[in-house]
N, CA, C and O of each residue as an XYZ file, in Angstrom:
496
protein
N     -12.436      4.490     -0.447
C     -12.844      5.260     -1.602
C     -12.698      6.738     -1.272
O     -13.269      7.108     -0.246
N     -12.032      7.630     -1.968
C     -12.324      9.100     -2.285
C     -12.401      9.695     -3.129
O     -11.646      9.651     -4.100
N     -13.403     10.463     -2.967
C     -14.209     11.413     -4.139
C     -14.211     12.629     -3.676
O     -14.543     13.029     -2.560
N     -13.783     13.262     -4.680
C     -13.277     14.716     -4.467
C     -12.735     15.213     -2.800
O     -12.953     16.290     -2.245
N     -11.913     13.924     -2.231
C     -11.062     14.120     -1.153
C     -10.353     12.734     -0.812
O     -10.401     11.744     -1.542
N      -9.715     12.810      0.359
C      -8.822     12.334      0.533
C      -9.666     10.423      1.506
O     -10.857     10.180      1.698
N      -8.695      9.712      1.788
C      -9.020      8.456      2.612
C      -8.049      7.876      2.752
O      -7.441      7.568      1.727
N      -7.475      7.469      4.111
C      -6.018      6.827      4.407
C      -6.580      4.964      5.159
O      -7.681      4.457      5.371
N      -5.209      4.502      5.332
C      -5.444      3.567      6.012
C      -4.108      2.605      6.315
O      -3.409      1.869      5.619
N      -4.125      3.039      7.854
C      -2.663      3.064      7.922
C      -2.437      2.777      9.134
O      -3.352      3.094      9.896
N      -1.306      2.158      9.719
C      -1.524      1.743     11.690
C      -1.176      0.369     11.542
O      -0.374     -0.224     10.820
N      -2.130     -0.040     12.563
C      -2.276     -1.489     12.881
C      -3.549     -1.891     12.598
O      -4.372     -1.644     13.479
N      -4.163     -2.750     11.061
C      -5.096     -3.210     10.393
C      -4.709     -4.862     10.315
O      -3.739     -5.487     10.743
N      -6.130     -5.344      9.441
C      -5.516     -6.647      8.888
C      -6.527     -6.236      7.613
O      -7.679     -5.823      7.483
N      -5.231     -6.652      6.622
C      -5.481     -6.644      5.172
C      -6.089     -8.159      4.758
O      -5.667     -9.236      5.179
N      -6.898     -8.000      4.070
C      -8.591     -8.743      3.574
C      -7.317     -9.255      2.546
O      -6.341     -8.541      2.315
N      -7.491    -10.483      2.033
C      -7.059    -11.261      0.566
C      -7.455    -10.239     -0.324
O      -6.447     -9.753     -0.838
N      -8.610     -9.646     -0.772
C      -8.768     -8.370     -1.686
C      -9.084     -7.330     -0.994
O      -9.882     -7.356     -0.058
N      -8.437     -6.250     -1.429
C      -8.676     -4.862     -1.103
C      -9.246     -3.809     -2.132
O      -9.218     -4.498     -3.152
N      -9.524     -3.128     -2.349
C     -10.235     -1.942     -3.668
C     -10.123     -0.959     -2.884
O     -10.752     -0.726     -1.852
N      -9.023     -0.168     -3.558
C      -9.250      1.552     -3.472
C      -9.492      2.090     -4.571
O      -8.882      1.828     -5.608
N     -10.455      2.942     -4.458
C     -10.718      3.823     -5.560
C     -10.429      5.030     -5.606
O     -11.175      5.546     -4.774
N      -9.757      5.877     -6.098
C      -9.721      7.724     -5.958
C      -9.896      8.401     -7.538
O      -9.441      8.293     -8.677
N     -10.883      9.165     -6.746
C     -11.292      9.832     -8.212
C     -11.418     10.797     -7.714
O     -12.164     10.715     -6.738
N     -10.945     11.980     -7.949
C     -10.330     13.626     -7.820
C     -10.143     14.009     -6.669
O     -10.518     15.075     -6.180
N      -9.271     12.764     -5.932
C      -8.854     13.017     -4.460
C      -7.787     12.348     -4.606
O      -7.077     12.280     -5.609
N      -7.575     11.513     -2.944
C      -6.252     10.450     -2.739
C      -6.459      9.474     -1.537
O      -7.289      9.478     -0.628
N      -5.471      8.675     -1.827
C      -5.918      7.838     -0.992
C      -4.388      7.553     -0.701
O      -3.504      7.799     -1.521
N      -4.129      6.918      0.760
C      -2.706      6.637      1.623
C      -3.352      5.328      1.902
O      -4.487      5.284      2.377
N      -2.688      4.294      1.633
C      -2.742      2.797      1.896
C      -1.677      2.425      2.590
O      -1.031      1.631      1.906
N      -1.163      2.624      3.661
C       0.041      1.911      4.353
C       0.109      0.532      4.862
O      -0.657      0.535      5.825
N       0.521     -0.434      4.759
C       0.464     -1.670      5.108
C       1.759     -1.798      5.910
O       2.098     -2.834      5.339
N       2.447     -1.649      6.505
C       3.910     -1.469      7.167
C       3.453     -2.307      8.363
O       3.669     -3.505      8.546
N       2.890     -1.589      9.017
C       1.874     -2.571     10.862
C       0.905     -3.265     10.615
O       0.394     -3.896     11.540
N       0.354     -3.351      9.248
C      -0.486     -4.331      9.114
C      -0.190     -5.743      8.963
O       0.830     -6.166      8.419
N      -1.484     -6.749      9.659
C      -1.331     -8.042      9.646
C      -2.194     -8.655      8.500
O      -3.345     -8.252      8.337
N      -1.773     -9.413      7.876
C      -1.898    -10.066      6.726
C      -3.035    -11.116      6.830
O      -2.727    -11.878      7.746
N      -4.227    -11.478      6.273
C      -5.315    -11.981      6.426
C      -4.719    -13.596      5.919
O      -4.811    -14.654      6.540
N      -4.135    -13.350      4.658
C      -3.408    -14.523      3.857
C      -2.655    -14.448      3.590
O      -2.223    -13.296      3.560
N      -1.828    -15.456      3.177
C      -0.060    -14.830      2.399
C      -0.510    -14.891      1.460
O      -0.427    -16.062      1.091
N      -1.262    -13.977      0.355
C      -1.551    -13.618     -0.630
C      -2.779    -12.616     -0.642
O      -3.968    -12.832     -0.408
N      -2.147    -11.509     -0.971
C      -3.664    -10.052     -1.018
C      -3.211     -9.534     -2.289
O      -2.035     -9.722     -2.600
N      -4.076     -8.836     -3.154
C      -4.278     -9.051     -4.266
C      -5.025     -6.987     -3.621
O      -6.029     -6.601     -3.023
N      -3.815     -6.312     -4.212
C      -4.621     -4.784     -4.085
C      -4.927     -4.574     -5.813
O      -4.197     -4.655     -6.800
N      -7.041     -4.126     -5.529
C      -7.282     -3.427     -6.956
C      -7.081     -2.058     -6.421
O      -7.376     -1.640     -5.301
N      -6.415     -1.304     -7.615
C      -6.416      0.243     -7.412
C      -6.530      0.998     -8.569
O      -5.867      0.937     -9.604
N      -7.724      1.928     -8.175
C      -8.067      2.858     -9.475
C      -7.976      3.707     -8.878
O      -8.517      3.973     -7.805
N      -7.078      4.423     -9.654
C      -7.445      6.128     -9.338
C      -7.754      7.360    -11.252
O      -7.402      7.288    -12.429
N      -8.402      8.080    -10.567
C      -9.251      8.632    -11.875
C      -9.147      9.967    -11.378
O      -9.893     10.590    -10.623
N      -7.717     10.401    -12.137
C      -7.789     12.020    -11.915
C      -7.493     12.131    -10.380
O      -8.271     12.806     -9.705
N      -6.463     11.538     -9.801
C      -6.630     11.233     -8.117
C      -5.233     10.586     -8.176
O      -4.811     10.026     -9.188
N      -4.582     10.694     -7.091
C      -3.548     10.130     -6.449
C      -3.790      8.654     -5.494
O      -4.673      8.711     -4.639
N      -3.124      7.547     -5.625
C      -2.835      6.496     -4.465
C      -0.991      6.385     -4.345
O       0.020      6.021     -4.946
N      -1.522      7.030     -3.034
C       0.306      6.238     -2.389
C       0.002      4.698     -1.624
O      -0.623      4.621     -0.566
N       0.604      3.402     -2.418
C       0.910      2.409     -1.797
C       1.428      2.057     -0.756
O       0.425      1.450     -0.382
N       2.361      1.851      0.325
C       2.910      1.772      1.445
C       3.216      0.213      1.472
O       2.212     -0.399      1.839
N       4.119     -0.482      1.242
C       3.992     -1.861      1.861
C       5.508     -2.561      2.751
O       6.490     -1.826      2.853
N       5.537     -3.508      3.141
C       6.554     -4.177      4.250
C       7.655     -3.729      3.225
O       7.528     -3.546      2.014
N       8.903     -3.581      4.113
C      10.012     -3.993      3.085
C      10.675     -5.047      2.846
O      11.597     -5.121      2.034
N      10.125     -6.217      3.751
C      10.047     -7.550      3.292
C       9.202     -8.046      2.217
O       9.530     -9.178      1.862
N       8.391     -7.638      1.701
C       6.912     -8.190      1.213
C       7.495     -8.360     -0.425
O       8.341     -7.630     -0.942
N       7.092     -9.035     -0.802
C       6.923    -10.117     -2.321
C       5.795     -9.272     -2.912
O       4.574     -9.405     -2.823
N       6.553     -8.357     -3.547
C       5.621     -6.785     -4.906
C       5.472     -7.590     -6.257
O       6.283     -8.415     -6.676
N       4.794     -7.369     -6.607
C       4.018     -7.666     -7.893
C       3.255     -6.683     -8.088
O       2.616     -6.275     -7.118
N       3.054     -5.833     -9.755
C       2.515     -4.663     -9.624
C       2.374     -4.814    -11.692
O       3.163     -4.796    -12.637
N       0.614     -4.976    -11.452
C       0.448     -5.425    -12.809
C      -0.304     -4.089    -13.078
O      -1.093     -4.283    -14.003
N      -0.357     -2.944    -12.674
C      -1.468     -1.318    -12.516
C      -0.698     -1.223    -13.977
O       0.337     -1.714    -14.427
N      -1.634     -0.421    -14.445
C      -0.905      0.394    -15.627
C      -1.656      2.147    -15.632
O      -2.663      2.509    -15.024
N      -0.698      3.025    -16.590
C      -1.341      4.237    -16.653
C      -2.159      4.344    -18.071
O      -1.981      3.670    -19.086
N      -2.981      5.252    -17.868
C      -3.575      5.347    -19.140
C      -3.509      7.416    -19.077
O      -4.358      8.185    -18.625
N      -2.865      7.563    -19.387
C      -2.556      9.362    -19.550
C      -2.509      9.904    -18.308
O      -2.847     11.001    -17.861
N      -1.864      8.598    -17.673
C      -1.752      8.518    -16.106
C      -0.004      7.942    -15.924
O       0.920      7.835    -16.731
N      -0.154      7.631    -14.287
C       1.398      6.831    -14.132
C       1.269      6.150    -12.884
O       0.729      6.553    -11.855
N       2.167      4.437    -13.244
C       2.120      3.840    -12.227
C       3.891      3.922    -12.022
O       4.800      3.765    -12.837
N       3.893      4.256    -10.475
C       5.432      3.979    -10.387
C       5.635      2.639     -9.465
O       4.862      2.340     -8.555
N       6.701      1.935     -9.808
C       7.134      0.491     -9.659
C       8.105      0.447     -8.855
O       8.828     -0.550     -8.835
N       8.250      1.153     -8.307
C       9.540      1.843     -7.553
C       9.096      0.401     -6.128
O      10.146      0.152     -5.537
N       8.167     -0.275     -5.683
C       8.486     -1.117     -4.747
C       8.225     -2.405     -5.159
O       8.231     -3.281     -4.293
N       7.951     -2.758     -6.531
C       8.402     -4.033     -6.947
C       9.368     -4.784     -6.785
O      10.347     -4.378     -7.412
N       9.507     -5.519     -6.338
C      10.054     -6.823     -6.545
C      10.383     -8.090     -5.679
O       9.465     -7.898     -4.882
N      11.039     -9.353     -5.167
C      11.048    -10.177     -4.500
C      10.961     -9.689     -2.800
O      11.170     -8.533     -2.432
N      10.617    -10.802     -1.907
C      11.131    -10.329     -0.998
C      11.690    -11.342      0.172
O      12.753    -11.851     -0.182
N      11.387    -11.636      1.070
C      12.025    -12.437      2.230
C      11.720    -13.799      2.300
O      10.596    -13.868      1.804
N      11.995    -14.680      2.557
C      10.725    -16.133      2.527
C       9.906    -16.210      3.825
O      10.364    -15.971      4.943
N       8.628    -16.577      3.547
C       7.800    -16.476      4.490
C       7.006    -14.547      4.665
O       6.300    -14.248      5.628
N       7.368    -13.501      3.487
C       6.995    -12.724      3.935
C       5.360    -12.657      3.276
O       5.078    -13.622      2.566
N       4.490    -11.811      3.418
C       3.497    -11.731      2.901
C       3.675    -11.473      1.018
O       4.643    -10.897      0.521
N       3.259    -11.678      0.735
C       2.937    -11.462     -1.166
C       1.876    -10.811     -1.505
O       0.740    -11.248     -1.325
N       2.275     -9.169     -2.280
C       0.941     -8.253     -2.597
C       0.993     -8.140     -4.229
O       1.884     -7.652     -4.924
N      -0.408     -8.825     -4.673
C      -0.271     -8.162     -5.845
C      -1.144     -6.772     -5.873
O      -1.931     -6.394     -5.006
N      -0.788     -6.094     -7.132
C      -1.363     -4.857     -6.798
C      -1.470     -4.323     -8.599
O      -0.561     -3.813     -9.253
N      -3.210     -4.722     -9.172
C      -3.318     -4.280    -10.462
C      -4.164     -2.992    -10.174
O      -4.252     -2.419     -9.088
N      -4.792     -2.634    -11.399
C      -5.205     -1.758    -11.483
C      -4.817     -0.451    -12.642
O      -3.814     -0.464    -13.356
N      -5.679      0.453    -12.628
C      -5.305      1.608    -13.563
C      -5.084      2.782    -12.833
O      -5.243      2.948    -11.623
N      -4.644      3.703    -13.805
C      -4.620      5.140    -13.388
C      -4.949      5.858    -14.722
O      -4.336      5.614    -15.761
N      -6.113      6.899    -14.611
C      -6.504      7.582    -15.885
C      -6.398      8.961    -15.047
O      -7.061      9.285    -14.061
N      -5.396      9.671    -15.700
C      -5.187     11.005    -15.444
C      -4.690     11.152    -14.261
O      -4.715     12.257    -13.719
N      -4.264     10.284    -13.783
C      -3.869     10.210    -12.140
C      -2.317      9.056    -11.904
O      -1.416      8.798    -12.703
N      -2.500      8.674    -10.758
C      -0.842      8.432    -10.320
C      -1.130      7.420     -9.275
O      -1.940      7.556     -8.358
N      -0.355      6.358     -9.519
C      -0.060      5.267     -8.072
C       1.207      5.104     -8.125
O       1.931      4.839     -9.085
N       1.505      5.325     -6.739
C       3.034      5.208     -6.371
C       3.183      4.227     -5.920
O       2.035      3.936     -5.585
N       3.893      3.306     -5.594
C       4.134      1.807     -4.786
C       5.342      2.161     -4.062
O       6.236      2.553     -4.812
N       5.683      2.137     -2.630
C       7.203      2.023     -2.148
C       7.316      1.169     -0.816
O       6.569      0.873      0.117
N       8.364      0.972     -1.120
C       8.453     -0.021      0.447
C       9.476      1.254      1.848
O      10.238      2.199      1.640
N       9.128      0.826      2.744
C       9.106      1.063      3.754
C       9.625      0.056      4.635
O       9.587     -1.137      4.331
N      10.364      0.701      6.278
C      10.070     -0.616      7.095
C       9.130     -0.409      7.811
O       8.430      0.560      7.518
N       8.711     -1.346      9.174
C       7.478     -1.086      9.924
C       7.952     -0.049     10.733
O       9.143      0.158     10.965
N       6.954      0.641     11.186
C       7.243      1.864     12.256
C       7.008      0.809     13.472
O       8.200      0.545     13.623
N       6.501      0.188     14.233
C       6.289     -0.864     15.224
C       6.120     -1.933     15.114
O       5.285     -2.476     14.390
N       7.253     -2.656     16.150
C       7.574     -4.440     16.315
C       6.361     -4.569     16.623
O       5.459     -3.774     16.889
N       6.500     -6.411     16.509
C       5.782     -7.200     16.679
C       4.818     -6.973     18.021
O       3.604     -7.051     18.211
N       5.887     -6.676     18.798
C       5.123     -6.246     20.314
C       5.063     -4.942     20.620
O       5.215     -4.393     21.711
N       4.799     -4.443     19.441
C       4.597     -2.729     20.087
C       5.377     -1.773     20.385
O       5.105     -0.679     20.879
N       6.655     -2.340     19.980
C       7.723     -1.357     20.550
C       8.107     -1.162     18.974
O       7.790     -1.895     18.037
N       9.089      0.356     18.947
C       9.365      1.121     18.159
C      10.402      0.547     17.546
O      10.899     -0.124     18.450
N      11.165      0.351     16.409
C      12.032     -0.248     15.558
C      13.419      0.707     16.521
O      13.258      1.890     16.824
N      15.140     -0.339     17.001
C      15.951     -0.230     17.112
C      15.527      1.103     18.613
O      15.988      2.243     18.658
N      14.702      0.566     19.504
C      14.706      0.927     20.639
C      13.997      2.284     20.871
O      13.808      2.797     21.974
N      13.609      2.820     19.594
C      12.978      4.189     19.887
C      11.742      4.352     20.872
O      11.193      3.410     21.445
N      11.246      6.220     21.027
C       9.884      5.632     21.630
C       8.842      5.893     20.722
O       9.189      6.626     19.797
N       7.680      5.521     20.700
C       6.804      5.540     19.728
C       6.106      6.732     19.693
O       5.790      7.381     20.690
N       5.849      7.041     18.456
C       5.227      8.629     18.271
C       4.013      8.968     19.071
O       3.462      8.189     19.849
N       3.767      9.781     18.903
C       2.047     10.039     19.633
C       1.202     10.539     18.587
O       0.000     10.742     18.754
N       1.694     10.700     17.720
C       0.779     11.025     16.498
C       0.580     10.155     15.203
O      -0.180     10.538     14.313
């Protein structure tokens, strides 16, 4: 949740079957890229009210994105199918006066910790 500021969540987590972010005259960063999946099915609610959410998810992952704006905007930009066997996010919710972005990404770190195509891993 953020209120009149910001709240991220991003790394190496495990995403709950439901999640709720709320932002109301702040923002919120949801990255799911290194995150491990609780179920093959999570279900993101997201409100934002006068507030920004950036989505973040696999670029394998199975998007579904039922959010709508209300003098707001949802962008759909990481909808749609994805790999078999990958995780599946739905992701409803509103936006009143505010904005959710959805995009896919790949992971910044393998399975075992190492950096995608041999790199070394950031420190920040």
């Amino acid at each position: 949740m953020a209120i009149l500021g910001g709240a991220s969540r991003e790394g190496q987590w495990v995403v709950p079957p439901e999640y709720t972010a709320v932002a109301t005259l702040g923002g919120i960063k949801l990255d799911m890229r290194d995150a491990t999946f609780a179920e093959a099915e999570t279900t993101i609610k997201a409100v934002a009210v006068m507030g920004g959410m950036e989505i973040t998810v696999p670029e394998d992952a199975d998007v579904e994105i039922g959010a709508f704006g209300l003098m707001g905007g949802v962008d759909h930009g990481g909808e749609g199918p994805g790999a078999p066997g990958a995780p599946r996010i739905r992701i409803t919710g509103v936006a009143v006066m505010g904005g959710i972005e959805v995009k896919r990404a790949p992971a910044r770190q393998s399975p075992k910790g190492e950096s995608p195509k041999g790199e070394l891993p950031s420190s920040g």
